[in-house]
N, C-alpha and C positions, 0 to 999 in steps of 0.2 A: 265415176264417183270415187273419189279416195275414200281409204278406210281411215280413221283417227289412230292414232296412236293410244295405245294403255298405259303407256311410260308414265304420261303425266300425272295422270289420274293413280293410277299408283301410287305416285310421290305424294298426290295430295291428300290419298288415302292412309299413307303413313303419315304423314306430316298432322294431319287433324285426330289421327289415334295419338299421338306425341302430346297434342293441346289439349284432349276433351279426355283421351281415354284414363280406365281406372289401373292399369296393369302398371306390375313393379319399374319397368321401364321408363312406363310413360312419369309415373310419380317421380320418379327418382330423375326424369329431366328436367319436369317441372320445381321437383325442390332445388337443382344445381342451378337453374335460372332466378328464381325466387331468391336464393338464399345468398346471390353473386349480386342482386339489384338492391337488397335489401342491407348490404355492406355499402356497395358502392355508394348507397344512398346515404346513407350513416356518414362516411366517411365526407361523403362535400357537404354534409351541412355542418357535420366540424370541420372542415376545411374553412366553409362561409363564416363559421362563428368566430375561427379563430383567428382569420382575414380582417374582421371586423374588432373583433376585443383587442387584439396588437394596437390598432391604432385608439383607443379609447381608454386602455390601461397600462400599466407601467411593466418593463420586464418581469419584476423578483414579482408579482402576484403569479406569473406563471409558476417561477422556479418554488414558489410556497404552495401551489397548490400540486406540484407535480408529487412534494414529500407528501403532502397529505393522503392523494392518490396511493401513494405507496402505501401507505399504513390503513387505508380501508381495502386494497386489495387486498393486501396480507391479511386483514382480519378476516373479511369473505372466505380468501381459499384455506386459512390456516382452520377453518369452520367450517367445511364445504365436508358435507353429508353426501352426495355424490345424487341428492334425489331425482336431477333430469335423465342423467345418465342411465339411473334405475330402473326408469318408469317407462324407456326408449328399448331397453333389453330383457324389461321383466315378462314371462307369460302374465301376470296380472296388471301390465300397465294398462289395461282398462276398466281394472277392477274398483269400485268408487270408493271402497273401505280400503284398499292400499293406498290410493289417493289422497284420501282425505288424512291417514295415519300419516303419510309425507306431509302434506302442507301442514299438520301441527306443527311437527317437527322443522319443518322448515319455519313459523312464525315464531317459536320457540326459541331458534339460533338468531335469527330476528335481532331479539331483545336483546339475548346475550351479547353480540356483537356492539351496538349501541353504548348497555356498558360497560363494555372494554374499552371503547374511545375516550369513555372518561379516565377511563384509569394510566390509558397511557400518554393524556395531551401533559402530560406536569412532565414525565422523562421524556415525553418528544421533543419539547420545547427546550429543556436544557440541553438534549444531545447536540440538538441544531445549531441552540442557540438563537432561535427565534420566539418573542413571549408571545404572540399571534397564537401563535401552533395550542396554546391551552384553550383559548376560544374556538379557534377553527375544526379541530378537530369532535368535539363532541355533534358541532353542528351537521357537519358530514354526515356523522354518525347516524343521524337522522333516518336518510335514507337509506339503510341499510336496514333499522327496523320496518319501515314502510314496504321494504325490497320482501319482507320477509311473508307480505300477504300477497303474491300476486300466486293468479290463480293457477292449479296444476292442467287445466285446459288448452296452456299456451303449450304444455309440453306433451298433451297428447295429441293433438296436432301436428307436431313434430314427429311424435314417432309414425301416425301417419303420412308423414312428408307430403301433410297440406300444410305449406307454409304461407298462403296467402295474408291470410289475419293476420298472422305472425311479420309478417313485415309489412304492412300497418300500421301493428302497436308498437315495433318496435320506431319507426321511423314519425310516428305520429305524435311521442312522445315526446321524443328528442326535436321535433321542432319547437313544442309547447314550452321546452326546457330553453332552447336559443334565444328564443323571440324574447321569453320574460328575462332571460342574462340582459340582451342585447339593451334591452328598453330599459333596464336600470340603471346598467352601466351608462346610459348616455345624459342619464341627471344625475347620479351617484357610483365617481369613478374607484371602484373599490374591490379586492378581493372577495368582498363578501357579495355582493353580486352573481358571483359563481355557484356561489352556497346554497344560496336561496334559488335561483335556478335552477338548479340538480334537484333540490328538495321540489317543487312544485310539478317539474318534468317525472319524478317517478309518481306522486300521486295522482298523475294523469295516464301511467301507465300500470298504475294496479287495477283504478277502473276500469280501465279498457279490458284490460284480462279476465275479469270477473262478469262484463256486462258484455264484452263483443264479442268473444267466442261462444260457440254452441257446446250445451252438455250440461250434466247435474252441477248444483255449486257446491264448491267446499265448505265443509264445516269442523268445528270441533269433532276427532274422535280417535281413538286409541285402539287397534287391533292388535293384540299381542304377536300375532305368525306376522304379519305385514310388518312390524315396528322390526322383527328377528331379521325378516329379509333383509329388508333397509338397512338395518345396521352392518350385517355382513358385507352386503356389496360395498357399505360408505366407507368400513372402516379402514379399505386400503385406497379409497377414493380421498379420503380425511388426509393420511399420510401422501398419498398422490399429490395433493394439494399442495399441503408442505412444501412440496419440493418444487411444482409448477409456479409458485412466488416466488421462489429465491432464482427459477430460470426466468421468468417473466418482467421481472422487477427487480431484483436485487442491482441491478446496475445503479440506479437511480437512488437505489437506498444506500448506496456506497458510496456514488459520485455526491452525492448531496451532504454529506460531510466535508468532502476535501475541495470542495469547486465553488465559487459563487452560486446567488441567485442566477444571474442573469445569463452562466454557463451555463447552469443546470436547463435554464428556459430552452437556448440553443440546441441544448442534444433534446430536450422535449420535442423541439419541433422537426428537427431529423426524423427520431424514431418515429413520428406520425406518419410521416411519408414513407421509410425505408423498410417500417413494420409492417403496411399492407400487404407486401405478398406473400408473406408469413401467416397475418391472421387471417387472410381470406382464405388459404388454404387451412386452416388447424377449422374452420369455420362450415368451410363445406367436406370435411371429412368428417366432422362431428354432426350436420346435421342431413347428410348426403351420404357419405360412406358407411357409418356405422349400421342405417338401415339396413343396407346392402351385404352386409358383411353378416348381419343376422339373419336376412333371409334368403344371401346364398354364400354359403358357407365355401372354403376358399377349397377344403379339401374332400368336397362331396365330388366333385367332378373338374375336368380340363377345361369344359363349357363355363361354369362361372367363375376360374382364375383369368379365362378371358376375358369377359364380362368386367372382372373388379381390376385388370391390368389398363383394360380401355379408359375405367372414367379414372384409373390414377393417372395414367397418361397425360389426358389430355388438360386435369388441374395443374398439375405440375409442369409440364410447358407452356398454360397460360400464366404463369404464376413468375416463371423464368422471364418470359417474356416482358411481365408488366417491370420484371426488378433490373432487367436491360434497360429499360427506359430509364426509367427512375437516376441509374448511376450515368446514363448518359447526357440527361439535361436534367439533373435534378439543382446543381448550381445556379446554373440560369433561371430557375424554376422559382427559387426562391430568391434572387434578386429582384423579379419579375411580380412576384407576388407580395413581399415582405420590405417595408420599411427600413432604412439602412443599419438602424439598429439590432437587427435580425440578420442580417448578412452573410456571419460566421457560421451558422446551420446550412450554408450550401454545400462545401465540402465533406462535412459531416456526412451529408444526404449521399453522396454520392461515394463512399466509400459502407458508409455502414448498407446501402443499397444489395452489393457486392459479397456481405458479410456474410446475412440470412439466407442466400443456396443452401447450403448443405442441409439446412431446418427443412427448407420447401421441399425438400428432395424426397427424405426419411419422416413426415409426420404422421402420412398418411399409415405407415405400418404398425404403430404405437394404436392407434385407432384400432383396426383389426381385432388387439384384444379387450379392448373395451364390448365391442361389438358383439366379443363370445362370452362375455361377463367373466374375463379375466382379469380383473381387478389387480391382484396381486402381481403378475407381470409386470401388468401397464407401472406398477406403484415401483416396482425392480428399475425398469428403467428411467424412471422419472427422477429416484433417488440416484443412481450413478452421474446424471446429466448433470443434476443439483450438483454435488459433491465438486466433478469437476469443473464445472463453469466457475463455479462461488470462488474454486481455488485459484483457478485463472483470473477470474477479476480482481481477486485480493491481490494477487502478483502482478497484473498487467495497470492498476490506475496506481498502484502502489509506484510501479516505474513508466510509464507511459501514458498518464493521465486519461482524456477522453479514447485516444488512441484504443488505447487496453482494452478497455471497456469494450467499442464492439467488436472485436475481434475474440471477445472471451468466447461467445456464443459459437462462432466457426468451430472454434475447437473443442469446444464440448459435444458439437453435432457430429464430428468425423470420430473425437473415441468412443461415440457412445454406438454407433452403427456394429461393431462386429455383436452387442450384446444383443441387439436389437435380431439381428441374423439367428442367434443362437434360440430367442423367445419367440420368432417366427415357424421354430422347423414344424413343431406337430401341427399345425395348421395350413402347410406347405405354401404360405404366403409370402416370398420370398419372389419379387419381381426382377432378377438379375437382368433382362434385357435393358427395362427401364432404367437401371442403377447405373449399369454402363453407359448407356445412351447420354443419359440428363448429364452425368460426372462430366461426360468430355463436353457435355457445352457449357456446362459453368467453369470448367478452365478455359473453353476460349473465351468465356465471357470479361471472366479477370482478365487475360490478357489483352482483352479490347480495350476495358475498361484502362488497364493502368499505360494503356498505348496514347489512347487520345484522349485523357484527361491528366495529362502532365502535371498542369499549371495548379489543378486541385488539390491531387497529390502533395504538392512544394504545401500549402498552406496548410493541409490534414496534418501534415508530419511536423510542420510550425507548432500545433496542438501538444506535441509532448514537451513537458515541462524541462527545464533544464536540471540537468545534475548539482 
């Protein structure tokens, strides 16, 4: 009679502690999977939407709604109170009176956001030079007050890293928002389409928030020690911000003066594709890492800089990974997918692909101090990166039109790392193996990159404008 083996049953016994169990581990794989499906998922149903609106509406609706985009993020993050971030690292992130004091304050900025958009559709329009933009943008604005009641249950969720509900609503909304685009767009072919899609896709996702998650509801209420907390953490999280619109968007707000619509559309639809492994990574360090970083601290022990070297690891070489692809068939990708009027977004794709290494490489350690509720740091570094990208993009669309543009961010990721070294040391979170490792594959990556895609090259470098 043979004996069985216990290998297996081992494996399966880790394996179903991995899916069922409560341990930091297990959550913390459960959110890295959750929170990578719940992107991915995001990402192809604007892939599908946007597969679909190309052929139903005209270029410059994109390239108008990409400014508009710009100036509701800038209002968001230039107003960004810092309160998920807060409530993910506070000891009373389960407290319902800090809670409830965040979500006033968060409906509060709400409003104010709202009317800001009136006040600046009159100078956006003439900056552009588009009259649309006086209409369009308060409409926007809309949701942004709406944004401003979803419930603080989504985010303690988060800080327990159950993300299930959470990518639900956030994926359940964003279908309710396509479907109404899609269905309008196809008896009324209009920018405005969009508008009202966005608007009905968030009030499908404030109710969700407030009715699908478990826990007390929010209400009106003011704690004065809570509102002290909140403010401290926000108000380097406020400037933090600041500075994360002019890294995150400022290309856009810059290219959209000197470039057409219908350019501005083109590098839209680049960045959609060559920005995924940038924001799936800033996405699962924020809702993955920073747990981890809170509750294993990087310099309590050699045990958890193991621990937090592993799960950087191994984002960051699936991240590298996805952005090989990407620059290797991303031309094809969108000949393949896009109408020939969209065309010029293939070389785009597959150089700005190439760009974002250095971002994927270094985000995850900016996180870190977030994680220790170092606010201030994080806001140190996010202002140097501002400073020099902005300066880079000034000077590189100034001479080098789209060109400039993504190659600002390279350069602002590789000066900003020795500061980021220096804001690492008390927390001895400084992963040099990693640094070295990932460095030399994203130089062979370029060099793969600019080996076997000649032909893309000749056309990307077509892109800078003549002297």
């Amino acid at each position: 009679m043979s004996i069985p083996s216990t290998e297996p049953r081992g494996f399966s016994a880790r394996l179903q502690g991995l899916i069922h169990g409560d341990g930091l581990k297990a959550r913390a794989m459960r959110g890295s999977v959750l929170s990578t499906a719940n992107f991915a998922g995001g990402q192809l149903l604007r892939l599908i939407s946007n597969l679909i609106l190309t052929r139903l509406l005209f270029p410059e609706a994109f390239g108008l709604m990409a400014i508009v985009q710009v100036f509701m993020v800038g209002l968001a993050m230039f107003s960004d109170i810092g309160l998920n971030s807060a409530i993910v690292q506070s000891k009373r992130g389960d407290d319902p009176a800090f809670l409830n004091t965040g979500w006033t304050m968060q409906v509060i900025r709400g409003f104010l956001l709202w009317m800001m958009t009136w006040a600046l559709a009159g100078p956006a329009a003439e900056f552009y030079d588009q009259e649309i933009l006086r209409q369009l943008l308060p409409a926007v604005g809309l949701t942004a007050f709406l944004q401003g009641f979803l419930s603080t249950k989504v985010v303690t969720a988060q800080r327990h890293l159950m993300l299930g509900r959470a990518t639900v609503l956030e994926l359940g909304s964003q279908a309710v928002s396509i479907i109404v685009t899609i269905g309008l767009a196809m008896i009324w072919p209009s920018v405005w389409v969009i508008v009202v899609g966005g608007i009905i896709g968030m009030c499908s996702k404030v109710a969700l928030s407030h009715f699908y998650f478990p826990g007390p509801a929010n209400r009106f209420q003011f704690e004065r020690t809570a509102f002290g907390e909140l403010f401290n953490f926000g108000k380097f999280i406020f400037l933090s911000s600041i500075c994360g619109f002019l890294i995150n968007n400022g290309d856009r707000a810059i290219l959209g003066k000197f470039v057409t619509l219908t350019e501005l559309a083109l590098y839209n639809i680049a960045f959609f594709f060559a920005s995924v492994p940038l924001l799936l990574t800033m996405r699962l360090v924020n809702q993955v890492m920073m747990p981890l970083y809170r509750e294993r601290p990087t310099e309590a022990s050699a045990e958890n800089r193991r621990d937090i070297a592993k799960a950087r690891a191994m984002i960051t070489g699936t991240m590298m990974t996805g952005a090989l692809i990407l620059a290797l068939i991303g031309d094809w990708m969108i000949r393949f997918l896009y109408t020939p009027e969209y065309h010029g977004a293939g070389p785009i794709l597959v150089f700005f692909a190439i760009a974002v290494l250095p971002g994927v490489m270094i985000t995850s350690y900016s996180t870190l101090l977030m994680g220790r509720g170092n606010s201030r740091g994080f806001f140190l570094i996010l202002l140097f990166t501002a400073i020099v990208q902005t300066a880079a993009l000034y000077f590189g669309v100034g001479h080098y039109g789209i060109v400039g543009a993504i190659f600002a961010q390279t350069i602002a990721a590789i000066a900003t790392y020795p500061l980021v070294l220096v804001m690492l040391r008390p927390y001895q979170g400084w992963d040099l193996r990693h640094d070295i490792g990932f460095g030399l594959i994203a130089l062979m990556i370029v060099l793969l990159v600019f080996t076997l895609k000649s032909s893309a090259l000749d056309q990307f470098l077509a892109l800078i404008p003549a002297a």
